[in-house]
C-alpha positions in Angstrom: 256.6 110.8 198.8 253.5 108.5 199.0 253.7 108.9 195.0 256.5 106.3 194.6 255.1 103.7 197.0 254.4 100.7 194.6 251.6 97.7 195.2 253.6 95.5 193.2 256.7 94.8 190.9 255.0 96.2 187.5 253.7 99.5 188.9 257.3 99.6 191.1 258.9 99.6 187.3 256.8 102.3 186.4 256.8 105.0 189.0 258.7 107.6 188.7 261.8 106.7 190.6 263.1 108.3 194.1 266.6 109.6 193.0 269.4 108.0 195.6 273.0 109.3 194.9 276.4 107.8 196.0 279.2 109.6 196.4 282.7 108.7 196.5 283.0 107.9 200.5 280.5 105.1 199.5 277.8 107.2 201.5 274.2 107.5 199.8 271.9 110.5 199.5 268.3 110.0 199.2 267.4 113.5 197.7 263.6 113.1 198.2 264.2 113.0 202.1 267.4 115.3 201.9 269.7 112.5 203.9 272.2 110.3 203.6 270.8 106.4 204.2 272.5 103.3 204.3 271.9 100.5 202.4 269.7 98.8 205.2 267.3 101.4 203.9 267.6 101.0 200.5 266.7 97.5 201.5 263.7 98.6 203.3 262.6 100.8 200.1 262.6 97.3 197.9 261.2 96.0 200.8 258.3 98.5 200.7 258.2 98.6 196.9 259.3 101.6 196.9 260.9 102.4 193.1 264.4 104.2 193.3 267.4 104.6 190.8 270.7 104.7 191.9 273.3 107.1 190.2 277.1 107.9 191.0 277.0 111.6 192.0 280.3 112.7 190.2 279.3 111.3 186.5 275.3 110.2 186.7 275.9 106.9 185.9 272.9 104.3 186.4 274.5 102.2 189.6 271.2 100.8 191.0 272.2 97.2 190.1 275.7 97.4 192.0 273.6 98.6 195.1 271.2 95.8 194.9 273.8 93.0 194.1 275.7 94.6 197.5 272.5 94.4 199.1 272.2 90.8 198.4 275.6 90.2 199.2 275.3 91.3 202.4 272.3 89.2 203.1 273.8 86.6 201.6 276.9 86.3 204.1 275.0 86.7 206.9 272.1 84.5 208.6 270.7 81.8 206.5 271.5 82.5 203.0 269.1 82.2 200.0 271.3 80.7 197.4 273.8 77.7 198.3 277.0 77.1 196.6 275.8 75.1 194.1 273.4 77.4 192.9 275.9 79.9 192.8 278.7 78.0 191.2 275.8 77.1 188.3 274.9 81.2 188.3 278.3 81.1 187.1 278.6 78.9 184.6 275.6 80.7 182.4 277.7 84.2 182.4 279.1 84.0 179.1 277.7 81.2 177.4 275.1 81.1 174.5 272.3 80.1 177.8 272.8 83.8 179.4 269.8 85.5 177.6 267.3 82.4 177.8 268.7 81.4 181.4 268.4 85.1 182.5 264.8 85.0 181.2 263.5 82.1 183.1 264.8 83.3 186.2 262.8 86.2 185.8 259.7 84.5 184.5 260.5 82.3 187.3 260.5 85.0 189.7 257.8 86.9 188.4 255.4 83.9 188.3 256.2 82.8 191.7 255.3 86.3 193.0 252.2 85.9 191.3 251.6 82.7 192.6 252.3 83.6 196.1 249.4 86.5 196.1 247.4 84.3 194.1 248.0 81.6 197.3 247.2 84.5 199.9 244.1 85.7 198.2 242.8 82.2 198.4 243.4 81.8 201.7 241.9 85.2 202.5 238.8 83.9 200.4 238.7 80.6 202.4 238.8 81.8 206.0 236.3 84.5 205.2 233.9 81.4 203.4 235.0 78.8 206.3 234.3 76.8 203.3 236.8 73.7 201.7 240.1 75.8 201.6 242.1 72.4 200.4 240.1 72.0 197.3 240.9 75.8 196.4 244.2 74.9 197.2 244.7 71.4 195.2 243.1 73.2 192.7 245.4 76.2 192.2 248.4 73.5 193.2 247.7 72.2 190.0 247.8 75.5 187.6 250.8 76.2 188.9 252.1 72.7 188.3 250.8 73.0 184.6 251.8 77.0 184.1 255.6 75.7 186.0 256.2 72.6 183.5 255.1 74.3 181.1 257.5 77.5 181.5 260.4 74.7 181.9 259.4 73.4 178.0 259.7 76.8 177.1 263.2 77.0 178.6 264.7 74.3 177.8 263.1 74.1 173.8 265.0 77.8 173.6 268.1 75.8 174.8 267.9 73.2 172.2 266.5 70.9 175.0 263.4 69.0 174.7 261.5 66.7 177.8 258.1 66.6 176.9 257.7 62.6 175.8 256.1 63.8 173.2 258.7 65.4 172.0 260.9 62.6 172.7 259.1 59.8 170.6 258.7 62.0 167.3 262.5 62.4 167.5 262.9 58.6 167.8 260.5 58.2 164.6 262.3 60.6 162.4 265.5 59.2 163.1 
């Protein structure tokens, strides 16, 4: 069991995965404990980086992205959600369109940096208290790399969308027109 617990996203992807199978009365088997869970503990695996596949027990179909998109439903109509309307309604708009793949992308380079980012952030902290030294610098510091790494992931977006911002950009279009 402690083999599938994960550090992080990359080595989650990699482990082999705990086997969780639904059957038809929409109950779920986890067959490494031998029990039916519920998807609050599915939630709790993600939650623990635990990596897991979910398959329809009849045909052995691949279901794990329905589970998790339930999983975020329920979160999402109850307490404070994480995505508002708008966001949604844009979500949307991309299924379909010629944006899908590069949109899709930056969401989960997106995702993926701000993960990063956010261990990056703790580890500095850590470092700080422990040297009681000038945390804000360390912080102003790595504010800025992710200021530079963020723009420019959002150039590399929007260029694959036909899209440009960068001024630069901008003013050689104007002086080849």
């Amino acid at each position: 069991m402690a083999a599938n617990i994960c550090t992080n996203y990359r080595e989650a992807v990699v482990a082999k995965p705990r086997i969780i199978k639904k059957y038809p009365n929409r109950r779920l088997y986890d067959t490494e404990v031998s029990r039916y869970i519920t998807l609050a503990d599915l939630q709790q695996l993600v939650l623990d980086g635990m990596n897991f596949e979910v398959r329809d027990a009849n045909s052995g179909k691949e279901i794990t992205r329905n589970i998790l998109l339930q999983i975020i439903a329920d979160q999402e109509s109850g307490g404070k959600p994480l995505f508002t309307t708008d966001v949604l309604m844009r979500f949307i708009r991309f299924y379909g369109e010629s944006m899908q793949d590069a949109f899709s992308g930056y969401l989960e380079r997106s995702l993926s940096l701000f993960d990063q980012q956010q261990k990056a952030f703790q580890e500095q902290i850590h470092t700080a208290m422990e040297m009681q030294g000038k945390p804000i610098s360390a912080i102003s510091e790595m504010t800025q790399r992710n200021l530079k790494i963020w723009h420019d992931m959002q150039n590399q977006f929007f260029r694959a969308a036909g899209l440009t911002l960068d001024n630069n950009t901008k003013q050689g279009d104007k002086k080849n027109k």
